[in-house]
N, CA, C and O atoms as a GROMACS GRO file, in nm:
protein
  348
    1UNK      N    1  -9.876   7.484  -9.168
    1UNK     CA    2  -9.884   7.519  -9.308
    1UNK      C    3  -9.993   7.624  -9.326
    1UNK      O    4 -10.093   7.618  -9.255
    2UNK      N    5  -9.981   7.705  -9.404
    2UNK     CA    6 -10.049   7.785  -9.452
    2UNK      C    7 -10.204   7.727  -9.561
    2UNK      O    8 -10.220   7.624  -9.626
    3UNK      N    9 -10.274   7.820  -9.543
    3UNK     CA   10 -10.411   7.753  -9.625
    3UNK      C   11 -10.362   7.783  -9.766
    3UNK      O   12 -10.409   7.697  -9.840
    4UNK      N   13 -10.288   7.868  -9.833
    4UNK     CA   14 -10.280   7.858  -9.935
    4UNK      C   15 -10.187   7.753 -10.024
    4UNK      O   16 -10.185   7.725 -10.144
    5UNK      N   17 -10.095   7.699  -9.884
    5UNK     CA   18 -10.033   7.558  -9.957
    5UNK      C   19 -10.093   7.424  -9.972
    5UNK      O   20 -10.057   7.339 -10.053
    6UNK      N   21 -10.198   7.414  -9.875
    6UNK     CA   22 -10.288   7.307  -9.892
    6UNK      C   23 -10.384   7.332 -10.031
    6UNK      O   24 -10.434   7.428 -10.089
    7UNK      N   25 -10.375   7.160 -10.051
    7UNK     CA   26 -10.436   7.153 -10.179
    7UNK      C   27 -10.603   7.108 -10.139
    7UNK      O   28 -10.642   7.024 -10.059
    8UNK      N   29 -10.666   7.181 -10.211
    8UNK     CA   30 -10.831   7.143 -10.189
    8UNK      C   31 -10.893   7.103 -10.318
    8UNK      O   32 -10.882   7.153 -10.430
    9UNK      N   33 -10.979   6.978 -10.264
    9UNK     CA   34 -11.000   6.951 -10.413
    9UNK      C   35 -11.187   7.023 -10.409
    9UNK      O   36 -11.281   7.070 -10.345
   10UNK      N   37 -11.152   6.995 -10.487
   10UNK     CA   38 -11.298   7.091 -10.559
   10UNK      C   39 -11.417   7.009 -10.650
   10UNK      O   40 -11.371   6.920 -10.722
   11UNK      N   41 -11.535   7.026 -10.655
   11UNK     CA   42 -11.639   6.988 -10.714
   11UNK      C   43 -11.559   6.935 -10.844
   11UNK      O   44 -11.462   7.009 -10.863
   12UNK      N   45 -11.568   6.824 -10.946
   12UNK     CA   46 -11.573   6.840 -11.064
   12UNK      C   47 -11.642   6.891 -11.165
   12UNK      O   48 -11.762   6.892 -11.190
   13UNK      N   49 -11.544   6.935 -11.223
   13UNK     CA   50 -11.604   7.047 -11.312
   13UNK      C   51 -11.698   6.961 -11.497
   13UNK      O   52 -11.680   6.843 -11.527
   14UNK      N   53 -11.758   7.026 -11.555
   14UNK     CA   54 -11.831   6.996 -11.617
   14UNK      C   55 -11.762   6.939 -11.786
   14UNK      O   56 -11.814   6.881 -11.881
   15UNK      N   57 -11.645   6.984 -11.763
   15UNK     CA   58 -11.574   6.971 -11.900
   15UNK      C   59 -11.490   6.821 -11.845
   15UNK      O   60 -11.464   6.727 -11.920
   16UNK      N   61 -11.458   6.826 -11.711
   16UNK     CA   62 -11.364   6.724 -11.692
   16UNK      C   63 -11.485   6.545 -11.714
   16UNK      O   64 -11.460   6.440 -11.774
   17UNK      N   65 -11.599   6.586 -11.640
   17UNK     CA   66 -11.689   6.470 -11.668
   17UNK      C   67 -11.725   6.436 -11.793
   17UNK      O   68 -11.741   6.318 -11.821
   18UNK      N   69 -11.749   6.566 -11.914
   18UNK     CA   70 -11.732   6.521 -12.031
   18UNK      C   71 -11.646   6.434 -12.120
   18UNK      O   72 -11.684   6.349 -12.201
   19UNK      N   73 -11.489   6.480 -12.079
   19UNK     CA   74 -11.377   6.383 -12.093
   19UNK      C   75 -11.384   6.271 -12.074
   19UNK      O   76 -11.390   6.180 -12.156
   20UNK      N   77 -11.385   6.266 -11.947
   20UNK     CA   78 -11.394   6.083 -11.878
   20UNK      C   79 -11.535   6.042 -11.955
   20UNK      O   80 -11.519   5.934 -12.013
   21UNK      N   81 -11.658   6.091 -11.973
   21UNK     CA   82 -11.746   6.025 -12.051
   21UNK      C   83 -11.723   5.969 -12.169
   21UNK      O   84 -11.760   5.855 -12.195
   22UNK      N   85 -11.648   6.059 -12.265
   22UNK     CA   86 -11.594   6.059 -12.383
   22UNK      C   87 -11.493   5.920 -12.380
   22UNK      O   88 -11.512   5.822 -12.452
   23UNK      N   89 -11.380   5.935 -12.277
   23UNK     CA   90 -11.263   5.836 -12.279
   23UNK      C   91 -11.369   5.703 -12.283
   23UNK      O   92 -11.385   5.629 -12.380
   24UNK      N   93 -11.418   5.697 -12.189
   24UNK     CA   94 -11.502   5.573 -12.184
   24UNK      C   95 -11.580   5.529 -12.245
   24UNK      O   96 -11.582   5.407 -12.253
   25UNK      N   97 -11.684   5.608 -12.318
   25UNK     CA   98 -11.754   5.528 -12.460
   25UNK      C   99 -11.631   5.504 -12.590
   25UNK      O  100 -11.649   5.400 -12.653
   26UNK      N  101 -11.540   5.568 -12.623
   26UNK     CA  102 -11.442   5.503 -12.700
   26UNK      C  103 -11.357   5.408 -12.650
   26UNK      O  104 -11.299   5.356 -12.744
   27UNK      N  105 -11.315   5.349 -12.517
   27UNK     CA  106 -11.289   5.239 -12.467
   27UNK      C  107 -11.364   5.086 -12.479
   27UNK      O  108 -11.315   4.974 -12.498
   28UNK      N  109 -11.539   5.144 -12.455
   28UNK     CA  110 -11.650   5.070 -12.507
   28UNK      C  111 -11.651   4.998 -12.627
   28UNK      O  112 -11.662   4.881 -12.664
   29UNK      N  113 -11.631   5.128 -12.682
   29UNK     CA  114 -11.646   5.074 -12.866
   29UNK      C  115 -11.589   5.018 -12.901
   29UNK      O  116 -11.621   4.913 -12.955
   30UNK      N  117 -11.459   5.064 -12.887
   30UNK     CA  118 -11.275   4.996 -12.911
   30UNK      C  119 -11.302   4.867 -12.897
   30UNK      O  120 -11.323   4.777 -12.978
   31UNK      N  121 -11.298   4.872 -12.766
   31UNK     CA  122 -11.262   4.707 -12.662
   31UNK      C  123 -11.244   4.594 -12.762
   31UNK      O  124 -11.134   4.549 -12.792
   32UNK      N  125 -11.397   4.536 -12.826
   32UNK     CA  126 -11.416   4.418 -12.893
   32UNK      C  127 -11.268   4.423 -13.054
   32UNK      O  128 -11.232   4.343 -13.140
   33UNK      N  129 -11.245   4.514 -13.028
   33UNK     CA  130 -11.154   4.509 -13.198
   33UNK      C  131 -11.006   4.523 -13.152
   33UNK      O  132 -10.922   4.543 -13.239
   34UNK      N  133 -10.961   4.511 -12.997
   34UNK     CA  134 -10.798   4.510 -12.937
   34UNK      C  135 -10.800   4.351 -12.948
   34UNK      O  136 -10.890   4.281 -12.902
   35UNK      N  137 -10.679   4.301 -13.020
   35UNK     CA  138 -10.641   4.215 -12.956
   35UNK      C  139 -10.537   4.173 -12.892
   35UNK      O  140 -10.433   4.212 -12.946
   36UNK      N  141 -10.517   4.091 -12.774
   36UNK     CA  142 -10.442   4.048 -12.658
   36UNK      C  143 -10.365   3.938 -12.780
   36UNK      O  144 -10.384   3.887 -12.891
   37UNK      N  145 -10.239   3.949 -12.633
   37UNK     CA  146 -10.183   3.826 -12.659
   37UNK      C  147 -10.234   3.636 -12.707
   37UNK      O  148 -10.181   3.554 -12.782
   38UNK      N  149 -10.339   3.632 -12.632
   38UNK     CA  150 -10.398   3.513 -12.665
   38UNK      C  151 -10.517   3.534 -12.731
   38UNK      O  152 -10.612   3.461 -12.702
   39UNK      N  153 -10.534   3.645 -12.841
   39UNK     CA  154 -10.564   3.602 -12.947
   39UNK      C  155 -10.531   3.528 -13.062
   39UNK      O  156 -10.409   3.519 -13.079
   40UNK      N  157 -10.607   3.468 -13.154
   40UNK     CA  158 -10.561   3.380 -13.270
   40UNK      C  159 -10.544   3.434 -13.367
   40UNK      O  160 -10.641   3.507 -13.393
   41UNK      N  161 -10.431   3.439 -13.472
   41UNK     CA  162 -10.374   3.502 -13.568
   41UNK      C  163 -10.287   3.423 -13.677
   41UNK      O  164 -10.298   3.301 -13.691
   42UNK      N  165 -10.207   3.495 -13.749
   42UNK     CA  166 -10.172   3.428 -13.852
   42UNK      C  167  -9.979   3.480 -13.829
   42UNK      O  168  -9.948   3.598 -13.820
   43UNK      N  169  -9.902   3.394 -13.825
   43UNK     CA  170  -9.748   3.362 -13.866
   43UNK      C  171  -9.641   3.385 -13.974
   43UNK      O  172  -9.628   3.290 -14.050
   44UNK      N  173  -9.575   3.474 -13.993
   44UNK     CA  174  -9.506   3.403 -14.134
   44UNK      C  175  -9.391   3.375 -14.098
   44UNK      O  176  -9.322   3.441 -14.020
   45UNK      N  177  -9.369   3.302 -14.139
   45UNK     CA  178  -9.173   3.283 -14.085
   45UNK      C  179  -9.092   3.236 -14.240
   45UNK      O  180  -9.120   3.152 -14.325
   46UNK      N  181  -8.981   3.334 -14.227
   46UNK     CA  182  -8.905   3.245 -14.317
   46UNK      C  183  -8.766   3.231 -14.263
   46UNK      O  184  -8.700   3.297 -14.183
   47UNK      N  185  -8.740   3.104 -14.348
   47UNK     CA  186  -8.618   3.029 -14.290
   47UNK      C  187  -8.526   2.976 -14.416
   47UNK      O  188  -8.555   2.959 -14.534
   48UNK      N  189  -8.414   2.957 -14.350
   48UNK     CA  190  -8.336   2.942 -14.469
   48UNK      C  191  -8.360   2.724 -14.475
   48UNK      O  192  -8.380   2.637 -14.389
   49UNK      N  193  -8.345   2.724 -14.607
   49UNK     CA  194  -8.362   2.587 -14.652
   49UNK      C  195  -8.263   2.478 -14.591
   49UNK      O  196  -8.143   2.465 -14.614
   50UNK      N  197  -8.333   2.414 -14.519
   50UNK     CA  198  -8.172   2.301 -14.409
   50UNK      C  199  -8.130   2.234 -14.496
   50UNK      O  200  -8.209   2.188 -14.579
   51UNK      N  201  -7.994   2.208 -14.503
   51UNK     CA  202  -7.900   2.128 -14.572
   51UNK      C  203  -7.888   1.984 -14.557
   51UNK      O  204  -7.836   1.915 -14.644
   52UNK      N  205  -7.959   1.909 -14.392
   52UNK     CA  206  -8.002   1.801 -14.393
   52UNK      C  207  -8.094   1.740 -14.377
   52UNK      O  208  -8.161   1.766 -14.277
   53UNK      N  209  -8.133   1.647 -14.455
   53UNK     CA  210  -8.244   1.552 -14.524
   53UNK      C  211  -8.305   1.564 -14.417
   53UNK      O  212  -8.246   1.541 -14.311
   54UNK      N  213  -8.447   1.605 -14.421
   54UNK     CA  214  -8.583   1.572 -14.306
   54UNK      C  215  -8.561   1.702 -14.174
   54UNK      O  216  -8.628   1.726 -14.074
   55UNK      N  217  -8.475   1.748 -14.212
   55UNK     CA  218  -8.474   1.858 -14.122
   55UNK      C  219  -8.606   1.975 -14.147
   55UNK      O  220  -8.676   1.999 -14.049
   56UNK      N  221  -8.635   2.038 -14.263
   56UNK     CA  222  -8.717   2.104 -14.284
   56UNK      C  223  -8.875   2.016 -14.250
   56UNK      O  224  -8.965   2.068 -14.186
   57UNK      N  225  -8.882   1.900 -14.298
   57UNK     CA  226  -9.026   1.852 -14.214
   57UNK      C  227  -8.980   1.774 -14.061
   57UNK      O  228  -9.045   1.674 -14.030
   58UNK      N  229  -8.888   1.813 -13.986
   58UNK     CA  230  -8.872   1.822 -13.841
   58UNK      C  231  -8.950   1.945 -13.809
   58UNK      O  232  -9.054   1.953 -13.745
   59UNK      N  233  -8.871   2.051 -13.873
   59UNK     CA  234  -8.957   2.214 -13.837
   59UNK      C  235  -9.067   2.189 -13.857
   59UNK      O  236  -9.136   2.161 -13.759
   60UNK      N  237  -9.138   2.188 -14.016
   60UNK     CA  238  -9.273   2.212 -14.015
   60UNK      C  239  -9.364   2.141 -13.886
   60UNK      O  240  -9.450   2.191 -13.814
   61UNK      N  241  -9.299   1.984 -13.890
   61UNK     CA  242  -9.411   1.930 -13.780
   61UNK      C  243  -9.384   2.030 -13.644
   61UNK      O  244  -9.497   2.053 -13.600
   62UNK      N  245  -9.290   2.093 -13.568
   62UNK     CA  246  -9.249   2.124 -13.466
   62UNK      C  247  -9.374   2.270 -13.394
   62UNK      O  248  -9.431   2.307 -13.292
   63UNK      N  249  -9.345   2.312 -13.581
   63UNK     CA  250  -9.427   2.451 -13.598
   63UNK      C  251  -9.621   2.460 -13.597
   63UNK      O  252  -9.704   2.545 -13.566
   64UNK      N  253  -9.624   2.304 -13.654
   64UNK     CA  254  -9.745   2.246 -13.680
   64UNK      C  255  -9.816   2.221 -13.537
   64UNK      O  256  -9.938   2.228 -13.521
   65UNK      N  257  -9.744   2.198 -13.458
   65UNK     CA  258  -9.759   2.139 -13.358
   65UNK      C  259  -9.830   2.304 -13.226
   65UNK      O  260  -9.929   2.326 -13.156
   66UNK      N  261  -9.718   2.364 -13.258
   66UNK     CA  262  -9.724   2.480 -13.186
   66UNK      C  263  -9.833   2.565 -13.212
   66UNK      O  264  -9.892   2.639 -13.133
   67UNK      N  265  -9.858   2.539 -13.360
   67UNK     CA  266  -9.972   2.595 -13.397
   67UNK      C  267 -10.082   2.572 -13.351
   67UNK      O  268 -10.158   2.658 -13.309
   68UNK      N  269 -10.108   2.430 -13.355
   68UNK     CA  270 -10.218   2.413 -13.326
   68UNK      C  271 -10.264   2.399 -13.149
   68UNK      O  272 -10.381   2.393 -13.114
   69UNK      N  273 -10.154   2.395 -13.058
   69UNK     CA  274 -10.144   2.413 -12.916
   69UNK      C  275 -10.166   2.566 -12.887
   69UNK      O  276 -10.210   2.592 -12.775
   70UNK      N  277 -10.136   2.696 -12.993
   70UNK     CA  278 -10.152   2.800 -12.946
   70UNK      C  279 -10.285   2.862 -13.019
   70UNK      O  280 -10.318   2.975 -12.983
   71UNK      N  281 -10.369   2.792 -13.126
   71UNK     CA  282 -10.484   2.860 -13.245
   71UNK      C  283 -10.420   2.921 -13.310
   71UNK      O  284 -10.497   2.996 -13.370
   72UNK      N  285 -10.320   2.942 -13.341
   72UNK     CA  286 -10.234   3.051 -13.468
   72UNK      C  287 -10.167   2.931 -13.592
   72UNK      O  288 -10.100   2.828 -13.603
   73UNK      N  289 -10.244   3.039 -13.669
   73UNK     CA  290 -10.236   3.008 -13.818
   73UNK      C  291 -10.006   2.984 -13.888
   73UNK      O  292  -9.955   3.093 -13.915
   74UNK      N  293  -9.952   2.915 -13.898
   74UNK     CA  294  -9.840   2.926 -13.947
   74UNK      C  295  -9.804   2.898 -14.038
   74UNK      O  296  -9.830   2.782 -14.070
   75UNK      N  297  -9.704   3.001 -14.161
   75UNK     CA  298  -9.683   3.006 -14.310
   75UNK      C  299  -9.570   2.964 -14.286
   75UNK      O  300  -9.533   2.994 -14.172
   76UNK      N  301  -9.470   2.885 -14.369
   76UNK     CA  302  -9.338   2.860 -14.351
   76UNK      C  303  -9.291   2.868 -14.467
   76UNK      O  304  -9.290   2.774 -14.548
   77UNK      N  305  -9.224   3.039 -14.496
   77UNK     CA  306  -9.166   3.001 -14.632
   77UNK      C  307  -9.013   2.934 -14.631
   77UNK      O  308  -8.940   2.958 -14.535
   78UNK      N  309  -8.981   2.875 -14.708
   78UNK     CA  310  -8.828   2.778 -14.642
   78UNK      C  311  -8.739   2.858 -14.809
   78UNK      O  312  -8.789   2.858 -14.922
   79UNK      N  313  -8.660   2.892 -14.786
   79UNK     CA  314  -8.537   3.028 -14.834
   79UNK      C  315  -8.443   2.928 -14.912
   79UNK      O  316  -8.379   2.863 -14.830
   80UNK      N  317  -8.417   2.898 -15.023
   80UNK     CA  318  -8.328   2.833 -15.077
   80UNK      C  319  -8.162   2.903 -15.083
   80UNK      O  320  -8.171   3.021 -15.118
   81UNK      N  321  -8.030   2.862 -15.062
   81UNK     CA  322  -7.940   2.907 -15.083
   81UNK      C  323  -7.876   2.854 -15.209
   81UNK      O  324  -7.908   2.739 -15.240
   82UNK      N  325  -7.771   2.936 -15.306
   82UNK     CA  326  -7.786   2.938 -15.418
   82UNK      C  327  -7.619   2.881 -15.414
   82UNK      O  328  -7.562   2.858 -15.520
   83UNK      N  329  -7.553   2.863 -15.284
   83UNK     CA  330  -7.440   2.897 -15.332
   83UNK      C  331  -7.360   3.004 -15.328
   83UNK      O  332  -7.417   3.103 -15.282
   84UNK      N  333  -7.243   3.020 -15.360
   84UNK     CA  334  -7.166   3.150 -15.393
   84UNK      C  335  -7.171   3.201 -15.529
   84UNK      O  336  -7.080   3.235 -15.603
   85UNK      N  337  -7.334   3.198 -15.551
   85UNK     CA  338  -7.344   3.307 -15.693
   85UNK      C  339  -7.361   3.444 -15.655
   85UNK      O  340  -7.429   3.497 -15.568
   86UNK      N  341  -7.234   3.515 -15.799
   86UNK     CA  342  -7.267   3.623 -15.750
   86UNK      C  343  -7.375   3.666 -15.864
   86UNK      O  344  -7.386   3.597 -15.966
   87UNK      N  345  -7.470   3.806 -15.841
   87UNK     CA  346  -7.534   3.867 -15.904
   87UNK      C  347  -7.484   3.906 -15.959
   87UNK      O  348  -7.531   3.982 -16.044
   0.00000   0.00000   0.00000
């Protein structure tokens, strides 16, 4: 091969160390305010209203449960159906 197809790496240059300095104090800063998957948070779910008796506090406890096994907060709004009314 020829010397001009070989790749040579070279001193880093002064703008590129600025960058990576830069990337990395905003990684710093950031960090504490990302949150992961197993952070604790808040839920909303809505669901339509069950048609049999004790079914909706089956869910809530189910949801209650999960909640409190994972630290996340859960809202359960439960959706009433009206029927075949029309608007």
């Amino acid at each position: 091969m020829t010397q001009s197809r070989l790749v040579t790496h070279s001193r880093p240059t002064r703008r590129t160390i600025l960058k990576t300095a830069a990337l990395g104090s905003v990684a710093a800063i950031a960090a504490p305010y990302v949150k992961d998957s197993h952070a604790a948070g808040t839920l909303a779910l809505g669901v339509w209203d069950h048609w049999v008796p004790g079914a909706n506090k089956a869910l809530t406890a189910l949801c209650s449960e999960w909640s409190a096994k994972n630290n996340v907060e859960v809202h359960i709004d439960y959706i009433t159906s009206q029927g075949e009314k029309d608007s």
